[in-house]
KOLZA-736828 format. One record per residue (C-alpha): residue in one letter; y, x, z. Coordinates in steps of 0.2 Angstrom, whole numbers, padded with zeros to 4 digits, always signed. Each point is the difference from the previous one (the first is absolute). Last residue first. Example, Ala and Ser with C-alpha at 12.3 -4.5 7.8 and 13.67 -1.06 7.14 Angstrom:
# residues 2
s-0005+0068+0036
a-0017-0006+0003
This chain:
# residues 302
x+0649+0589+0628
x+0010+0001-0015
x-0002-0016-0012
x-0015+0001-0012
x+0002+0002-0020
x-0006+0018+0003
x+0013+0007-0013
x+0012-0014+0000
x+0001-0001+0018
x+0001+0020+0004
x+0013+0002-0010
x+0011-0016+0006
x+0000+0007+0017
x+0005+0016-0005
x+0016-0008-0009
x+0002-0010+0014
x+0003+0013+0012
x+0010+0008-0013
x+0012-0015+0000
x+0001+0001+0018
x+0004+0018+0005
x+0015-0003-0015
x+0005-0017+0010
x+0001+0009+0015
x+0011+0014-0006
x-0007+0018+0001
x+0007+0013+0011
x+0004+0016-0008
x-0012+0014-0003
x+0003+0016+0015
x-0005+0008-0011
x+0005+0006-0018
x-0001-0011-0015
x+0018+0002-0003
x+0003-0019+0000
x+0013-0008-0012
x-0003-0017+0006
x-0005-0008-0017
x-0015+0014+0003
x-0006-0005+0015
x+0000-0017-0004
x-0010+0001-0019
x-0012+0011+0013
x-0005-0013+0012
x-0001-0012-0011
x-0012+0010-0010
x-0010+0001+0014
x-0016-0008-0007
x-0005-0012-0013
x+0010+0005-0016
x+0014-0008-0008
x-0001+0010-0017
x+0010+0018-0005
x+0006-0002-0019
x-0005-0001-0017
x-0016-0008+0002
x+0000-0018+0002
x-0010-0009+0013
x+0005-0016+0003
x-0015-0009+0005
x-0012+0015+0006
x+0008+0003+0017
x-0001+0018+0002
x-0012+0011+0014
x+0004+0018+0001
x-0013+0010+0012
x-0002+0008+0015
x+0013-0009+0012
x-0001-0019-0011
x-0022+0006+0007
x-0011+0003-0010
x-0013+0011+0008
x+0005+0008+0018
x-0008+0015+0006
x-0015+0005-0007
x-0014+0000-0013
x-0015+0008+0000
x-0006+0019-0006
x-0016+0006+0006
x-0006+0013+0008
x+0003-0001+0017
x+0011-0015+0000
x+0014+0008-0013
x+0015-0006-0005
x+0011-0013-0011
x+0016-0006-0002
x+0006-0015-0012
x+0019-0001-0009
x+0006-0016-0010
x+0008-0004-0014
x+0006-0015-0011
x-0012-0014+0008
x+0008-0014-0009
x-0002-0015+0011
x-0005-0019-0006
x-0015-0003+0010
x-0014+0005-0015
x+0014+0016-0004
x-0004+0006+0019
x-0021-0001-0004
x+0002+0010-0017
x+0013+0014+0008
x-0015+0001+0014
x-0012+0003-0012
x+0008+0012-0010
x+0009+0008+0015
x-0016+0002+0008
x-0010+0008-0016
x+0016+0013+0000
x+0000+0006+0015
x-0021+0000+0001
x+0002+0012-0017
x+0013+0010+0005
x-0008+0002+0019
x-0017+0008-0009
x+0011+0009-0012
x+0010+0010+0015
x-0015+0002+0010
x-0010+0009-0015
x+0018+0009-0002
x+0002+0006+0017
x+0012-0005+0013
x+0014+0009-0005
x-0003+0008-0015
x-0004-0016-0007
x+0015-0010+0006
x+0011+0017-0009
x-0009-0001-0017
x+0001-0022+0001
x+0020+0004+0001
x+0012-0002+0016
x+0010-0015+0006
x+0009+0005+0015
x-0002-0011+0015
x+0018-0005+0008
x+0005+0007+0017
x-0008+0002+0016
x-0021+0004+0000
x-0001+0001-0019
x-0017-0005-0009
x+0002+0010-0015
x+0000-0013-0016
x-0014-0006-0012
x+0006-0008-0017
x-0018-0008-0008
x+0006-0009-0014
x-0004-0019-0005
x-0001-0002-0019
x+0014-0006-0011
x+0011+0000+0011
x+0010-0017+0005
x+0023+0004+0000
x+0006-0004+0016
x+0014+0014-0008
x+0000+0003-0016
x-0015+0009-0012
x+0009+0008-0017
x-0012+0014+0000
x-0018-0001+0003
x-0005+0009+0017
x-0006+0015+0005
x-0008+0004+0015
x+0007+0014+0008
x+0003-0007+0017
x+0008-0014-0010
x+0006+0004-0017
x+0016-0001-0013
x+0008+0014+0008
x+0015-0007+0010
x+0000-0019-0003
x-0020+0001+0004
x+0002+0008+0016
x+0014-0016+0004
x-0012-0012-0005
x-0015+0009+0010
x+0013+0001+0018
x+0003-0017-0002
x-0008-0012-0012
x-0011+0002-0019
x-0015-0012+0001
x-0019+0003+0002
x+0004+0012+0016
x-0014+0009+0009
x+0004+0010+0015
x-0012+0010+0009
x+0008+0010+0016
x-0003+0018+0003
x-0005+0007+0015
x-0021-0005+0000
x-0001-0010+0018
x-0015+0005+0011
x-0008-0015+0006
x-0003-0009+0014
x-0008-0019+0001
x+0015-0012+0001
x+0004-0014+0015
x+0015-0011-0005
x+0017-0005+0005
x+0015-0013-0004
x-0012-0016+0003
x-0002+0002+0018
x+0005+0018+0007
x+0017-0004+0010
x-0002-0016+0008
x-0020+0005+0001
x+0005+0017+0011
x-0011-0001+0015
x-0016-0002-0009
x+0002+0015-0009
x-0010+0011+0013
x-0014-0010-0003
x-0004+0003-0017
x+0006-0010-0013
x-0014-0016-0009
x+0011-0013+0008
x+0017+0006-0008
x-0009-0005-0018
x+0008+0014-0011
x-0017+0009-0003
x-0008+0015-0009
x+0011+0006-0014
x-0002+0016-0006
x-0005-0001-0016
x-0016+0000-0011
x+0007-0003-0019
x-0004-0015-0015
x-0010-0013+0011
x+0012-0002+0013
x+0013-0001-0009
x+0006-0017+0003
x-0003+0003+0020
x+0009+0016+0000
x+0014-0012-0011
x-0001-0014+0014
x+0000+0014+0013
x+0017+0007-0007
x+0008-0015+0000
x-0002-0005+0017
x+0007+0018+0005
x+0014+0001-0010
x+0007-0018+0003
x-0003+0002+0019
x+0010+0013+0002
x+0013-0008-0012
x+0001-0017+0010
x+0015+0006+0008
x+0011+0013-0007
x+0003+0013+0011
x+0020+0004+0004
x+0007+0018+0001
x-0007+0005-0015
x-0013+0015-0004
x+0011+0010-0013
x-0012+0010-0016
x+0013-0011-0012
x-0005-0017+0009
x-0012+0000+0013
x-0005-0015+0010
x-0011-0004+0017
x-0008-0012+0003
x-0015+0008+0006
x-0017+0002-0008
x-0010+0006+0012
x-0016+0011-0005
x-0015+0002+0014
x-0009+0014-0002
x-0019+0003+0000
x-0012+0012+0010
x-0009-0010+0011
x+0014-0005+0011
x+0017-0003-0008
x+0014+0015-0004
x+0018-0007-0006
x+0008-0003-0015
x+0018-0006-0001
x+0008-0005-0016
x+0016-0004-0008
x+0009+0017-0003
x-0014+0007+0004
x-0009+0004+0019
x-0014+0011+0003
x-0015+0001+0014
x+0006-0010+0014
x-0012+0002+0015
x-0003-0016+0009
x+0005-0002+0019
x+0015-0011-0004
x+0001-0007-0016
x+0018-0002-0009
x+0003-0007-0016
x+0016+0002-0010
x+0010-0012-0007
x-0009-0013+0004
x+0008-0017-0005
x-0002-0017+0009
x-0013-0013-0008
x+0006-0012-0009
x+0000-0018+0006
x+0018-0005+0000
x+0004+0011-0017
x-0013-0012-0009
x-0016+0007-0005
């Protein structure tokens, strides 16, 4: 979509007369008729646990559009939550807000969210390679020695985190997940995690993208567990180019990282208020979304 034609950013959404029920760092959600929430993916951008002055446009509509194809690609592994993206099939009292709502947002069913978050990584990157340089393991899965950075496991392993409202998520062991949400829950959600990422790690190498990591969440629907939030998005999960991969050393990635290398060739302190970010840097991680959400679906951005 050429800079002309794109659609404005949304930094944040605002719905007169509909009841917010929580706002992240990138998304609102607020309370629809007949019991469902509407999630809107903003354009918003966080960069070391700082939401950014400027939105990033497209980025919204990136996260949300990718996500259905993957709850669509799934959809015979796990139930989820998704019900509908199609503006047309929202109640009523949306109908004011289609500038805002169409293509960014989506109807859910409810579900009550487990607190932990379940990350599975096949290759060694970010907060896992530097867990690893320290004590040889990852949320107390050992790993051989002599691995380096970028470096492909073995096996996929199953690293879940706490779910941290502000801040960084911690990684914490299988014991402590277990204790947390139950260990029959805890081996049900280990098992669908890592049956997505294989499948989806399969799909992403077919179009040319290392799927390096990603995180999923899951919660209960009365009493069963489905699949929520977003799934597989550059914001949950690490996507690499395949041609030139070379372990080693950090790889170009399909998400903020130009956000990131800036703040840090500026000597930020990672404390509010973040500094403005230069047009051509807002740009080039515009396209970098872009260009995720084409190669994966091979479809251009609606």
């Amino acid at each position: 979509m050429s800079q002309q034609t794109r659609i404005p950013p949304l930094r944040e959404s605002h719905l007169p007369g509909v009841k917010l029920f929580s706002q992240g760092k990138v998304r609102d959600v607020y309370e629809a008729s007949g019991g469902r929430l509407l999630v809107v993916a903003t354009d918003r951008l966080s960069a070391f646990d700082v939401v950014m002055a400027e939105p990033i446009p497209d980025k919204g509509r990136v996260l949300t559009q990718l996500s259905c194809f993957w709850f669509g690609f799934f959809e015979s592994q796990v139930p989820h939550h998704f019900l509908t993206a199609s503006f047309d099939e929202y109640p009523p009292e949306l109908a004011p807000f289609r500038d805002q709502l169409e293509g960014r947002s989506m109807l859910v069913k409810r579900a009550r969210p487990f607190p932990i978050e379940c990350v599975v990584r096949g290759y060694l990157a970010g907060s896992g390679w530097k867990e690893y340089k320290a004590t040889g393991s990852v949320c107390g899965v050992p790993l051989p020695s002599g691995l380096i950075e970028s470096s492909k496991l073995d096996q996929p392993i199953f690293t879940p985190a706490t779910k941290a409202q502000t801040g960084h998520d911690e990684n914490i062991s299988w014991a402590e997940a277990a204790s947390r949400i139950g260990e029959k829950a805890a081996s049900h959600v280990r098992e669908l995690s890592l049956l997505l990422y294989s499948r989806a790690r399969e799909y992403a190498a077919s179009r040319g993208i290392i799927l390096a990591d990603t995180k999923f969440e899951f919660g209960m629907e009365g009493d069963r567990i489905i699949l929520i939030d977003e799934v597989l998005t550059p914001d949950s999960s690490r996507f690499w180019p395949r041609a030139g991969y070379e372990p080693g050393g950090p790889q170009p990635s399909f998400d903020k990282q130009f956000v990131r290398d800036y703040l840090e060739s500026i000597g930020w302190n990672k404390q509010p208020p973040p500094p403005p970010l230069p047009t051509d840097v807002v740009e080039k991680t515009s396209e970098k979304y872009r260009e995720a959400y084409r190669l994966l679906t091979g479809q251009t951005l609606n």
